[in-house]
CHARMM internal coordinates of N, CA and C (Angstrom, degrees):
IC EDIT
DIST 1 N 1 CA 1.4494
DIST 1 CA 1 C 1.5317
ANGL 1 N 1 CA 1 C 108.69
DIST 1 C 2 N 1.6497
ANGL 1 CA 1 C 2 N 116.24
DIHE 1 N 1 CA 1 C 2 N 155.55
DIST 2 N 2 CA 1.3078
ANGL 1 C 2 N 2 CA 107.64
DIHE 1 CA 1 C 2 N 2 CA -176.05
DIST 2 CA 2 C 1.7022
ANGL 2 N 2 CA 2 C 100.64
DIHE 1 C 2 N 2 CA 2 C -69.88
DIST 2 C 3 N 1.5002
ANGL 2 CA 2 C 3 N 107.37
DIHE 2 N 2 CA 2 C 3 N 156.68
DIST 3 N 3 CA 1.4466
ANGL 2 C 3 N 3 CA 130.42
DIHE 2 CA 2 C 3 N 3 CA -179.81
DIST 3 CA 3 C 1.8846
ANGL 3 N 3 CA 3 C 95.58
DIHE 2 C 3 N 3 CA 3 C -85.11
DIST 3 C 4 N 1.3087
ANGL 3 CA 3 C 4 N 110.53
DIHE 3 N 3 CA 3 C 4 N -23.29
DIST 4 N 4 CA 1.4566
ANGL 3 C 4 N 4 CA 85.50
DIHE 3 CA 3 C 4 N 4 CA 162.28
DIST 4 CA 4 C 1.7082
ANGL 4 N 4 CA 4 C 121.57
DIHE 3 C 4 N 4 CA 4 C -104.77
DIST 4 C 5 N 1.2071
ANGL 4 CA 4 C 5 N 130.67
DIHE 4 N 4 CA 4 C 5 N 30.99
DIST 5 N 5 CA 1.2771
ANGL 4 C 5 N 5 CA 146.72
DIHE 4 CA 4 C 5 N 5 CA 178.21
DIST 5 CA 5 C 1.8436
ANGL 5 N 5 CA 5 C 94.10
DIHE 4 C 5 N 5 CA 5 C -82.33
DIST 5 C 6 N 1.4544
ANGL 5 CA 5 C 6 N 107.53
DIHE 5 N 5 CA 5 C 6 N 130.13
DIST 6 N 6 CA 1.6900
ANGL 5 C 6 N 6 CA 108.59
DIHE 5 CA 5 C 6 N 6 CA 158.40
DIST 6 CA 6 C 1.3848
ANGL 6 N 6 CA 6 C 119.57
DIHE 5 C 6 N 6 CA 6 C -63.05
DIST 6 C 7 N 1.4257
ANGL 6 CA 6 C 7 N 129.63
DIHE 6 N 6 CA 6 C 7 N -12.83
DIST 7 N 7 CA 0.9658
ANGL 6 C 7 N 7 CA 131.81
DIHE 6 CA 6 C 7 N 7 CA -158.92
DIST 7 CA 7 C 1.2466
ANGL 7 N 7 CA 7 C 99.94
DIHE 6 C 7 N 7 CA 7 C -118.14
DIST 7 C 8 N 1.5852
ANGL 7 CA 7 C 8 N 112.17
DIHE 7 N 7 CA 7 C 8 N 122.75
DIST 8 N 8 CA 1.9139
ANGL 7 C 8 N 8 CA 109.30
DIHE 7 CA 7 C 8 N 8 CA 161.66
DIST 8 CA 8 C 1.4427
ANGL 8 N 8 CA 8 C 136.86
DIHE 7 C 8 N 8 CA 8 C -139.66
DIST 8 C 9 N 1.1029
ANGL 8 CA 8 C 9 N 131.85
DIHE 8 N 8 CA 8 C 9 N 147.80
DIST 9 N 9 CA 1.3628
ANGL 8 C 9 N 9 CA 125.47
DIHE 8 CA 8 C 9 N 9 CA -143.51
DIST 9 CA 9 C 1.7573
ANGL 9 N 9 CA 9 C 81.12
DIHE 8 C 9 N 9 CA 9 C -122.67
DIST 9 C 10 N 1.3224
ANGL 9 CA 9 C 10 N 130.55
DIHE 9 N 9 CA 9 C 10 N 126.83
DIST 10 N 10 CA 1.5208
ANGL 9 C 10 N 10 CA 137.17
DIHE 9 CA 9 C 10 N 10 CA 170.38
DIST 10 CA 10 C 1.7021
ANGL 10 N 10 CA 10 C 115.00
DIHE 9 C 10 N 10 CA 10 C -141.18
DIST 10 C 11 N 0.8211
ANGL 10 CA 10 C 11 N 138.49
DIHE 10 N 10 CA 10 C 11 N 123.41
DIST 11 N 11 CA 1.7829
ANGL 10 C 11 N 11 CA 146.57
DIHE 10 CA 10 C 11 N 11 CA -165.41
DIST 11 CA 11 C 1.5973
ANGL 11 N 11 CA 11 C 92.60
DIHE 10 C 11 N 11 CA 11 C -46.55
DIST 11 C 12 N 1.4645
ANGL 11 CA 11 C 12 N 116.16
DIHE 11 N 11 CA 11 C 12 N -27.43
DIST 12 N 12 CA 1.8627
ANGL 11 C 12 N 12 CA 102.93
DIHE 11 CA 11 C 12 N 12 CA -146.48
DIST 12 CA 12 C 1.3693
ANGL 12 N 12 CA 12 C 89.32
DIHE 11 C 12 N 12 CA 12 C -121.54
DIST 12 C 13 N 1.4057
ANGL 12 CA 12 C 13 N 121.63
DIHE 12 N 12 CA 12 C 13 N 26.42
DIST 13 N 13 CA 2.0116
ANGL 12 C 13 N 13 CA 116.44
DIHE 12 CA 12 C 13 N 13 CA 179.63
DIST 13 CA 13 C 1.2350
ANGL 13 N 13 CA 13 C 88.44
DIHE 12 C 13 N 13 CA 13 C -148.87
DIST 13 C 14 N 1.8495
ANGL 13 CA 13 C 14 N 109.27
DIHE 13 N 13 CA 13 C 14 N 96.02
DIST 14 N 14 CA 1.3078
ANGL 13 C 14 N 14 CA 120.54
DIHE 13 CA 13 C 14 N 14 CA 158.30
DIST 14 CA 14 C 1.7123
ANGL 14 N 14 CA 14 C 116.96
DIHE 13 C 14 N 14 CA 14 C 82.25
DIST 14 C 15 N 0.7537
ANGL 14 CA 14 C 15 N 87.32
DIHE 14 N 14 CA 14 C 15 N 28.20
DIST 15 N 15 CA 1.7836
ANGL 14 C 15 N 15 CA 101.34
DIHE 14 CA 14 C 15 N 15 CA 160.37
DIST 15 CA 15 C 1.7993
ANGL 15 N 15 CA 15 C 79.89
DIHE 14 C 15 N 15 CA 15 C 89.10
DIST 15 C 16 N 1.1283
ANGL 15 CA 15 C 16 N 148.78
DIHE 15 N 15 CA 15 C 16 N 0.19
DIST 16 N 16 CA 1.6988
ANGL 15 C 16 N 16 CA 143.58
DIHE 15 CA 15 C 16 N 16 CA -144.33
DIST 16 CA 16 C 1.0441
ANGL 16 N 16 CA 16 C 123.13
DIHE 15 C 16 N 16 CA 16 C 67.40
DIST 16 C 17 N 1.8977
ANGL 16 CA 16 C 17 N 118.74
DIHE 16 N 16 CA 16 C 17 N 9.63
DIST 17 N 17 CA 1.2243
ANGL 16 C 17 N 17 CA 112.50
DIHE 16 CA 16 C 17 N 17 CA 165.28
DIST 17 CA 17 C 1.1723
ANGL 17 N 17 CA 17 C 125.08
DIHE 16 C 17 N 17 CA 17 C -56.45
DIST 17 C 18 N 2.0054
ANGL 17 CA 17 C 18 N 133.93
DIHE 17 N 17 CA 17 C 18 N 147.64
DIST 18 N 18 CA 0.9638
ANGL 17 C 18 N 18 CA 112.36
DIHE 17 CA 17 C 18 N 18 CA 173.96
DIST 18 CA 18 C 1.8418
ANGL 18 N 18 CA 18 C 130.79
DIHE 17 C 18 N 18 CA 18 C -70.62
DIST 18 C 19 N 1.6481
ANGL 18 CA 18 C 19 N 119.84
DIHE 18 N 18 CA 18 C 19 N 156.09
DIST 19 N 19 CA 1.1853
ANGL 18 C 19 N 19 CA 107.63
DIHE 18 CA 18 C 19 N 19 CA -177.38
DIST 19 CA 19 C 1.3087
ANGL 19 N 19 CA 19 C 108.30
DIHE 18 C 19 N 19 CA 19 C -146.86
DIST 19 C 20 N 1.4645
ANGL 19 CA 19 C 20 N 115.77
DIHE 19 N 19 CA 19 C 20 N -173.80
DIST 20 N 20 CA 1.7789
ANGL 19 C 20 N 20 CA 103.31
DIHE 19 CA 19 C 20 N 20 CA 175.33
DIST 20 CA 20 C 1.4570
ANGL 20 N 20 CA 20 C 101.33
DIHE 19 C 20 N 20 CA 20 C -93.11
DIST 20 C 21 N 1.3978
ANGL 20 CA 20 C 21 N 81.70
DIHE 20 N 20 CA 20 C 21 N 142.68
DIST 21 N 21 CA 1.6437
ANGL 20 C 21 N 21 CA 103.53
DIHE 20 CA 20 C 21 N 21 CA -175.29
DIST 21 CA 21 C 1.7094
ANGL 21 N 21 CA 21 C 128.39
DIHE 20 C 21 N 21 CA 21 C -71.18
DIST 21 C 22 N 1.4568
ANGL 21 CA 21 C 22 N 97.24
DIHE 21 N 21 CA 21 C 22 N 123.34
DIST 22 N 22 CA 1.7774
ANGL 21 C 22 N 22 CA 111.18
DIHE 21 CA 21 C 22 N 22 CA -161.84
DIST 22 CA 22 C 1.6953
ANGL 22 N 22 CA 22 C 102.06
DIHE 21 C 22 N 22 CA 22 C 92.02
DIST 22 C 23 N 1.1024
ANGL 22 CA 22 C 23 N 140.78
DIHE 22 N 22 CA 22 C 23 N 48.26
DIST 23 N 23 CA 1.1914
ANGL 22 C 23 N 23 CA 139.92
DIHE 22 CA 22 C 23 N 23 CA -148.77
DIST 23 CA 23 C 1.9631
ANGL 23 N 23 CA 23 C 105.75
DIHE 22 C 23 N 23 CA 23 C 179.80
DIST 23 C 24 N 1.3420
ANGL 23 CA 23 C 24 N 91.33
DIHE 23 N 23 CA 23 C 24 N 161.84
DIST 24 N 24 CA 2.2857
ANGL 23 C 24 N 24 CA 75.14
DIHE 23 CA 23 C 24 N 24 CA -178.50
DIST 24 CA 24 C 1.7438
ANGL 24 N 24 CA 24 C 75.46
DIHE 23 C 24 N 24 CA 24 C -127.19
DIST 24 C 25 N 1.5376
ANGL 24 CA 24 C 25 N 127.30
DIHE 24 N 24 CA 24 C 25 N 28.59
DIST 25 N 25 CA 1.4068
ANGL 24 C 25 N 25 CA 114.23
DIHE 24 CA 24 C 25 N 25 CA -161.51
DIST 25 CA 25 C 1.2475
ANGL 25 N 25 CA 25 C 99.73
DIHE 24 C 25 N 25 CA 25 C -92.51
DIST 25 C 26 N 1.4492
ANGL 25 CA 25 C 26 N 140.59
DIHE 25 N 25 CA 25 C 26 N 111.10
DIST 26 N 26 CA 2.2059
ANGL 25 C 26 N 26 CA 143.27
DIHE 25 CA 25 C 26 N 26 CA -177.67
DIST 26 CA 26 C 1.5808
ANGL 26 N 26 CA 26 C 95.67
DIHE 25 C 26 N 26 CA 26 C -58.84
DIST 26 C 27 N 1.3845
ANGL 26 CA 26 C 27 N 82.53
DIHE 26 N 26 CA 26 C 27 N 126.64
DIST 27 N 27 CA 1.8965
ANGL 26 C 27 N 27 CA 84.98
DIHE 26 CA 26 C 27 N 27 CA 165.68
DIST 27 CA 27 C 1.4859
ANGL 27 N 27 CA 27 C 114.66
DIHE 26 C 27 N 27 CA 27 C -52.49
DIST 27 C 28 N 1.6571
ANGL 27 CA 27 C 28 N 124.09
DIHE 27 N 27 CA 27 C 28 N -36.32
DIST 28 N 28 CA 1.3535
ANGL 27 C 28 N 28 CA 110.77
DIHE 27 CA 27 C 28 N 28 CA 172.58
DIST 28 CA 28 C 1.1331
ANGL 28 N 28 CA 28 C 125.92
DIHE 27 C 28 N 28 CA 28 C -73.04
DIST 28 C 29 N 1.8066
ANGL 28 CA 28 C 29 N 137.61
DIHE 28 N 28 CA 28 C 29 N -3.62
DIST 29 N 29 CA 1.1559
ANGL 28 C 29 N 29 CA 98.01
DIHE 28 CA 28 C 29 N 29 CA 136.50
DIST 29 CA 29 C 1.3082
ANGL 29 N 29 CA 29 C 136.29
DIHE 28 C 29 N 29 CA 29 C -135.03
DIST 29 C 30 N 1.5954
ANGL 29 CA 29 C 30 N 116.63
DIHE 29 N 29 CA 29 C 30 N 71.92
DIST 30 N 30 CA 1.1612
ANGL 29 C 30 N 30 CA 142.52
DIHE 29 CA 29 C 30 N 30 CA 104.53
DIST 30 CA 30 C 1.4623
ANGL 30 N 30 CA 30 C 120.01
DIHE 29 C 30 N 30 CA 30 C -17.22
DIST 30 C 31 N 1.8531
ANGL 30 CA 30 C 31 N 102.48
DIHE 30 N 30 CA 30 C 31 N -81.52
DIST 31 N 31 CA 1.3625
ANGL 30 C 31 N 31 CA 115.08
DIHE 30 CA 30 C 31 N 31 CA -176.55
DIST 31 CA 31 C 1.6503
ANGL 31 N 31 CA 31 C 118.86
DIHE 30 C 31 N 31 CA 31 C -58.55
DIST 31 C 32 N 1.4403
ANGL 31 CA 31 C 32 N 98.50
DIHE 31 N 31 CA 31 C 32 N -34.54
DIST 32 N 32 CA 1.9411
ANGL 31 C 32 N 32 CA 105.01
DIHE 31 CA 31 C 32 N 32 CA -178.69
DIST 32 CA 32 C 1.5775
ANGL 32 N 32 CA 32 C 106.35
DIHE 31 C 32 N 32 CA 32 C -66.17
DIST 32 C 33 N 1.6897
ANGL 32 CA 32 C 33 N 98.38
DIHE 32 N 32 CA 32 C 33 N -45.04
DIST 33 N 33 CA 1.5369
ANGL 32 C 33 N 33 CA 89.04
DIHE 32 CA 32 C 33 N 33 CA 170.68
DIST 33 CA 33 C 1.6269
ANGL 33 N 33 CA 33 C 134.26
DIHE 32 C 33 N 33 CA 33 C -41.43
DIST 33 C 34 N 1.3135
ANGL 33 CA 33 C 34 N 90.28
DIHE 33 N 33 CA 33 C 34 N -62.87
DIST 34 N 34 CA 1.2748
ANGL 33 C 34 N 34 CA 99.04
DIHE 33 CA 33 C 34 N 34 CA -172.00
DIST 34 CA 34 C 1.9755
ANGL 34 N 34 CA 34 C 113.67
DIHE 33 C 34 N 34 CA 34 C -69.56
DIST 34 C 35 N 0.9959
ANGL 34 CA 34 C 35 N 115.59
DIHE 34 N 34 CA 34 C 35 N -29.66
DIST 35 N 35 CA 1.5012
ANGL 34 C 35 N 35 CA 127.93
DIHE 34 CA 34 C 35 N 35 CA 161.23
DIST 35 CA 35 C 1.2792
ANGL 35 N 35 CA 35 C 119.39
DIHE 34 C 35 N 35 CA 35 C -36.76
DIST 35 C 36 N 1.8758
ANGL 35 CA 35 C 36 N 104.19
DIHE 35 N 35 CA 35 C 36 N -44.96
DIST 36 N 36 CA 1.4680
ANGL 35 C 36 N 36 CA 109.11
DIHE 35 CA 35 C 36 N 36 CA -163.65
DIST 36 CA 36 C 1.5504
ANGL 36 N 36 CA 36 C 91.00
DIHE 35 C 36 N 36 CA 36 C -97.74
DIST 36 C 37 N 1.2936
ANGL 36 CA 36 C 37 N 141.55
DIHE 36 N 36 CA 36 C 37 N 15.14
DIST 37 N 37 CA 1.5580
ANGL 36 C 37 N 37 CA 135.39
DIHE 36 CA 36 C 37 N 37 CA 139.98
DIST 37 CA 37 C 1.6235
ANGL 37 N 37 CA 37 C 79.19
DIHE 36 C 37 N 37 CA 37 C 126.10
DIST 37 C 38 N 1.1167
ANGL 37 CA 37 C 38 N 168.33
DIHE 37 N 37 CA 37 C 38 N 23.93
DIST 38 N 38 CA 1.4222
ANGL 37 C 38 N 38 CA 157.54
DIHE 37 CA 37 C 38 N 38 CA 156.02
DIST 38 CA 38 C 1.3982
ANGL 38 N 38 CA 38 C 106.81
DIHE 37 C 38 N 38 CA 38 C -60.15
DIST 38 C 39 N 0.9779
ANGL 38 CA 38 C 39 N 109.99
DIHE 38 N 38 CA 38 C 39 N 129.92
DIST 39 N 39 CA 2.0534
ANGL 38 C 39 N 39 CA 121.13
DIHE 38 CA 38 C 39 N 39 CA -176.20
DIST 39 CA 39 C 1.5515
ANGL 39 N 39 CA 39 C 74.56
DIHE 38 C 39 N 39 CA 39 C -72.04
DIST 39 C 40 N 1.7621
ANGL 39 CA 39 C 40 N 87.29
DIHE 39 N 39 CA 39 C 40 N 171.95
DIST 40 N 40 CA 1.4022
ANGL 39 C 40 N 40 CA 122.83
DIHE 39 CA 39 C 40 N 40 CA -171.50
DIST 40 CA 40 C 1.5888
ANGL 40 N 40 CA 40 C 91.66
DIHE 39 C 40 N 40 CA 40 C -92.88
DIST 40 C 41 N 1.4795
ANGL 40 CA 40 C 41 N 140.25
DIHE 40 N 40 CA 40 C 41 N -45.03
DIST 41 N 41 CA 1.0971
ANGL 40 C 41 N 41 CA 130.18
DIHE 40 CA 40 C 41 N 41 CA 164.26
DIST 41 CA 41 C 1.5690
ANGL 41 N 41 CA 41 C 123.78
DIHE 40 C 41 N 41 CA 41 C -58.42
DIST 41 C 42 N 1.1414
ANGL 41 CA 41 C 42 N 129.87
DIHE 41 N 41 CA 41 C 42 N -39.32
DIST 42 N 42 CA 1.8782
ANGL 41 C 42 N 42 CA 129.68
DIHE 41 CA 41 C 42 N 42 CA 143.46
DIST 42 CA 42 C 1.4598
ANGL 42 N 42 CA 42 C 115.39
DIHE 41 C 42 N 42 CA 42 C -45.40
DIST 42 C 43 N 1.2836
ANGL 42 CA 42 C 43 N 118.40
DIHE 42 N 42 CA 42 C 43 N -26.75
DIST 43 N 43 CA 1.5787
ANGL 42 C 43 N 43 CA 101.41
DIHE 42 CA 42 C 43 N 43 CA 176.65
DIST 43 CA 43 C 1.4935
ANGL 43 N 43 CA 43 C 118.34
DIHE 42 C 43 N 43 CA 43 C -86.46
DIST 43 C 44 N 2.0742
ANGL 43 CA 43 C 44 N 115.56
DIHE 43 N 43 CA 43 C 44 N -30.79
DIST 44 N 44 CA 0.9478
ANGL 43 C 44 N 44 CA 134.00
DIHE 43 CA 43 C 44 N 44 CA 171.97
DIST 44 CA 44 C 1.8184
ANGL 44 N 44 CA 44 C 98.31
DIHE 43 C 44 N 44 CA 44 C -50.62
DIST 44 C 45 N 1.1026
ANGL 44 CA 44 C 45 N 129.07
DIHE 44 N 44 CA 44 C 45 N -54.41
DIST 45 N 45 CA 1.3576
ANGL 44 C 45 N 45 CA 141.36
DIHE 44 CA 44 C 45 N 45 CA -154.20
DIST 45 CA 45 C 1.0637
ANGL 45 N 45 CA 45 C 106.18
DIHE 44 C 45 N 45 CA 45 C -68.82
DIST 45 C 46 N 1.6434
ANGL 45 CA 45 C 46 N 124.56
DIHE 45 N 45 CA 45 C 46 N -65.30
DIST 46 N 46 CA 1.4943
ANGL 45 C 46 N 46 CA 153.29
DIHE 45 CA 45 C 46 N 46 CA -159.30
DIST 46 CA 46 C 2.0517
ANGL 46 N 46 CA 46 C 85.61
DIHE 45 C 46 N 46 CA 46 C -61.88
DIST 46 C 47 N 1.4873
ANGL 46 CA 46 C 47 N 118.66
DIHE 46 N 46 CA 46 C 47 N -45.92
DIST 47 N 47 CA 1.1621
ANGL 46 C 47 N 47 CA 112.82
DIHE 46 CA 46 C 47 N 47 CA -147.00
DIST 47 CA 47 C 1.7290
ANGL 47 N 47 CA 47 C 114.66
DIHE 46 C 47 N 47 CA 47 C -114.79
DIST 47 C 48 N 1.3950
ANGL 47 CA 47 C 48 N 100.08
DIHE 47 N 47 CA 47 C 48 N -15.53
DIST 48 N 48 CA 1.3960
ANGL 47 C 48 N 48 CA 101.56
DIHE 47 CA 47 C 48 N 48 CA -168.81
DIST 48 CA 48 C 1.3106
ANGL 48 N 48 CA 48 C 128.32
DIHE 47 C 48 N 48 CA 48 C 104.27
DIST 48 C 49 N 1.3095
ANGL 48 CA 48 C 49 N 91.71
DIHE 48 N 48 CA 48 C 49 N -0.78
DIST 49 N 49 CA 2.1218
ANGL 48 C 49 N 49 CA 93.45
DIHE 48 CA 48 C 49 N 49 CA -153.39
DIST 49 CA 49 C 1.4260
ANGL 49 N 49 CA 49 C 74.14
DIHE 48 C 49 N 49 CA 49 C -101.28
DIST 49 C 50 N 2.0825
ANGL 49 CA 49 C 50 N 80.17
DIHE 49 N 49 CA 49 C 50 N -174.15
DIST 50 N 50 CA 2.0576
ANGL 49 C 50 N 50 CA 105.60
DIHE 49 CA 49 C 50 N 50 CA -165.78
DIST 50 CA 50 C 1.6109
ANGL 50 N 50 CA 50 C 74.79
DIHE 49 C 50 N 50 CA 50 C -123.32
DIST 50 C 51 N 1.6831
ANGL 50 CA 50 C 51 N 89.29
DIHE 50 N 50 CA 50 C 51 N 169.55
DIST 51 N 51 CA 1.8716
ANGL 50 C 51 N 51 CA 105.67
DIHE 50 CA 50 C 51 N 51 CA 165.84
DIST 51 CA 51 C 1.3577
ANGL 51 N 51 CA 51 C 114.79
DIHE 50 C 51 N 51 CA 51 C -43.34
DIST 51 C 52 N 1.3153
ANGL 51 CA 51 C 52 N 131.84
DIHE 51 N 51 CA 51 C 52 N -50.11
DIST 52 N 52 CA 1.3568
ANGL 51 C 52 N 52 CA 156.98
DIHE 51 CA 51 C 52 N 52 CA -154.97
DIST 52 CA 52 C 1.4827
ANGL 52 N 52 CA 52 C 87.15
DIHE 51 C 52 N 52 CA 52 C -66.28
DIST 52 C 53 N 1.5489
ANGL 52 CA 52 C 53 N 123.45
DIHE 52 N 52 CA 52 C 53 N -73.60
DIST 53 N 53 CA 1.0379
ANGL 52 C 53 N 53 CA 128.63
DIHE 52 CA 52 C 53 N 53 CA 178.57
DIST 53 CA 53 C 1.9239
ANGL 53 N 53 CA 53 C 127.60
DIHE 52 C 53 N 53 CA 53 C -30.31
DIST 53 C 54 N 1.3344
ANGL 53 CA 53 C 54 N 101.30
DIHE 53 N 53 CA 53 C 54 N -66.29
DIST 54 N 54 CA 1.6811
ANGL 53 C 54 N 54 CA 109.62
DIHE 53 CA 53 C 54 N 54 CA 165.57
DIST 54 CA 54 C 1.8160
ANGL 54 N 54 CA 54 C 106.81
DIHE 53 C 54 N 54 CA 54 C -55.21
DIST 54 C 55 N 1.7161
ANGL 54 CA 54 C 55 N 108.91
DIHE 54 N 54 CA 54 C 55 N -41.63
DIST 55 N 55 CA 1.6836
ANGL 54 C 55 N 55 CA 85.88
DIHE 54 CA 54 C 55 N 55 CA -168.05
DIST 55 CA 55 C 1.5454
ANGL 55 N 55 CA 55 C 96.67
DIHE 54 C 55 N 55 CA 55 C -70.26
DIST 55 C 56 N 1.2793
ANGL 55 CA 55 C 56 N 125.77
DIHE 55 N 55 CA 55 C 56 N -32.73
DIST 56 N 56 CA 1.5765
ANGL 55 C 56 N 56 CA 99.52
DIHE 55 CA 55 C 56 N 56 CA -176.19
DIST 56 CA 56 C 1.6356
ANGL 56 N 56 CA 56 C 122.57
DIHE 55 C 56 N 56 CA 56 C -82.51
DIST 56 C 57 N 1.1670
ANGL 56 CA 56 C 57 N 107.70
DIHE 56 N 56 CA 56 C 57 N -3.15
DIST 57 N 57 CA 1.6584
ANGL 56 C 57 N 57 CA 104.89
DIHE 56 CA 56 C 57 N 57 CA 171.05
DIST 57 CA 57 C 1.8054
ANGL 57 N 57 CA 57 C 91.80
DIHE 56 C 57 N 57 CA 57 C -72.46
DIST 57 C 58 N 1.3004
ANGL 57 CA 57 C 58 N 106.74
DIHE 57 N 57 CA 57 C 58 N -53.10
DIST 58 N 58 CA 1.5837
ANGL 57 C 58 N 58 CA 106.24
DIHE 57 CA 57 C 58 N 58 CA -172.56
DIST 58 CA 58 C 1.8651
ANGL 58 N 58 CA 58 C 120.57
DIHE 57 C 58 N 58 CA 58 C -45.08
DIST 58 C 59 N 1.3181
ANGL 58 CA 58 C 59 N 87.80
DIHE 58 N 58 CA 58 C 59 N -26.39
DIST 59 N 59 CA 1.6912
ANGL 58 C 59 N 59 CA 83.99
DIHE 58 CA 58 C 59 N 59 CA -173.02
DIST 59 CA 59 C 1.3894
ANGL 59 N 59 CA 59 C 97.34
DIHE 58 C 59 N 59 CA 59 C -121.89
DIST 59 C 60 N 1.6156
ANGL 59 CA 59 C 60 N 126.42
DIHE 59 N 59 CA 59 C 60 N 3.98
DIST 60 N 60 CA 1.9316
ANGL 59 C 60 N 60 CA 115.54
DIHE 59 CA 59 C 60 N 60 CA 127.66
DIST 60 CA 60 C 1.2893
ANGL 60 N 60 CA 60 C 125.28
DIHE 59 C 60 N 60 CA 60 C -44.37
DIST 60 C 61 N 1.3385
ANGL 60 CA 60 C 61 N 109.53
DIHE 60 N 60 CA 60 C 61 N -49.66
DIST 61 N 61 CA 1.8649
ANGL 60 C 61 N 61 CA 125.32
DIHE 60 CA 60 C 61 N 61 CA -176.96
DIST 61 CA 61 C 1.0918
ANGL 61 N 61 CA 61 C 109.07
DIHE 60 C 61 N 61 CA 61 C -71.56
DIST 61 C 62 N 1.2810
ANGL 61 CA 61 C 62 N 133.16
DIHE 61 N 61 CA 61 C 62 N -2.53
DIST 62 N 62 CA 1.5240
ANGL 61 C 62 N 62 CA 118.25
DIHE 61 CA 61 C 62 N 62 CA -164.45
DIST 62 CA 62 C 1.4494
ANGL 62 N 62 CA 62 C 77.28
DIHE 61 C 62 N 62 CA 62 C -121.79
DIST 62 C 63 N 1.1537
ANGL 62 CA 62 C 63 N 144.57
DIHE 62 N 62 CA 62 C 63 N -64.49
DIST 63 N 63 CA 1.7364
ANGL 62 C 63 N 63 CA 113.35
DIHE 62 CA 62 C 63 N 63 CA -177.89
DIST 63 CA 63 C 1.0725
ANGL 63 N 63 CA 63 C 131.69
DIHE 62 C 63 N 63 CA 63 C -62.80
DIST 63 C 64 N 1.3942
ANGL 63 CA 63 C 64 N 117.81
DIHE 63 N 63 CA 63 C 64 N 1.83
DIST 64 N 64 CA 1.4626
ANGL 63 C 64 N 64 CA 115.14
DIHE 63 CA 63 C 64 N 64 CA 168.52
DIST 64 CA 64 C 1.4669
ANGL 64 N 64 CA 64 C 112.77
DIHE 63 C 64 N 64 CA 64 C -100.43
DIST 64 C 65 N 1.7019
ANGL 64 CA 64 C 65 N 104.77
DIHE 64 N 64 CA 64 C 65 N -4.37
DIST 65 N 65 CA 1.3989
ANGL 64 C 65 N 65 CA 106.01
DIHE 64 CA 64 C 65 N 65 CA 168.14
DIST 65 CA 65 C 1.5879
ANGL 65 N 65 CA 65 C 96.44
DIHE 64 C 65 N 65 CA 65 C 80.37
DIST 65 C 66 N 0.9361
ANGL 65 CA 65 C 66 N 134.92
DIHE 65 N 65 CA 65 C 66 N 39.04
DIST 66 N 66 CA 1.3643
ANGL 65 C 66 N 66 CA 154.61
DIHE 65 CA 65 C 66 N 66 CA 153.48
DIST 66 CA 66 C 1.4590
ANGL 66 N 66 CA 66 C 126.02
DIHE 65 C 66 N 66 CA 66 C -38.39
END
COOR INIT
IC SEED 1 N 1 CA 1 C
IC BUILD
């Protein structure tokens, strides 16, 4: 995957689930978060991440049909 992609998939961070990149945080839950009604500013908080971060987990999940 590109090294400048937020998103990265590696054998030894999280079973190789995907996650945001520099982070051990799974894009799914990102997506569960926010599913189960958590603002985008509670997820930023809860997790560390920036906006940038959630929109690209968000539009990871949506091509994998997430």
């Amino acid at each position: 995957m590109n090294i400048h992609h937020p998103i990265e998939i590696e054998p030894g961070i999280c079973h190789g689930r995907p996650v945001i990149r520099g982070t051990r945080v799974p894009v799914a839950i990102v997506v569960g978060s926010l599913a189960a009604r958590m603002s985008i500013e509670e997820v930023m908080h809860e997790y560390g991440l920036t906006r940038e971060d959630i929109r690209a987990a968000l539009v990871f999940a949506n091509g994998l049909g997430m």
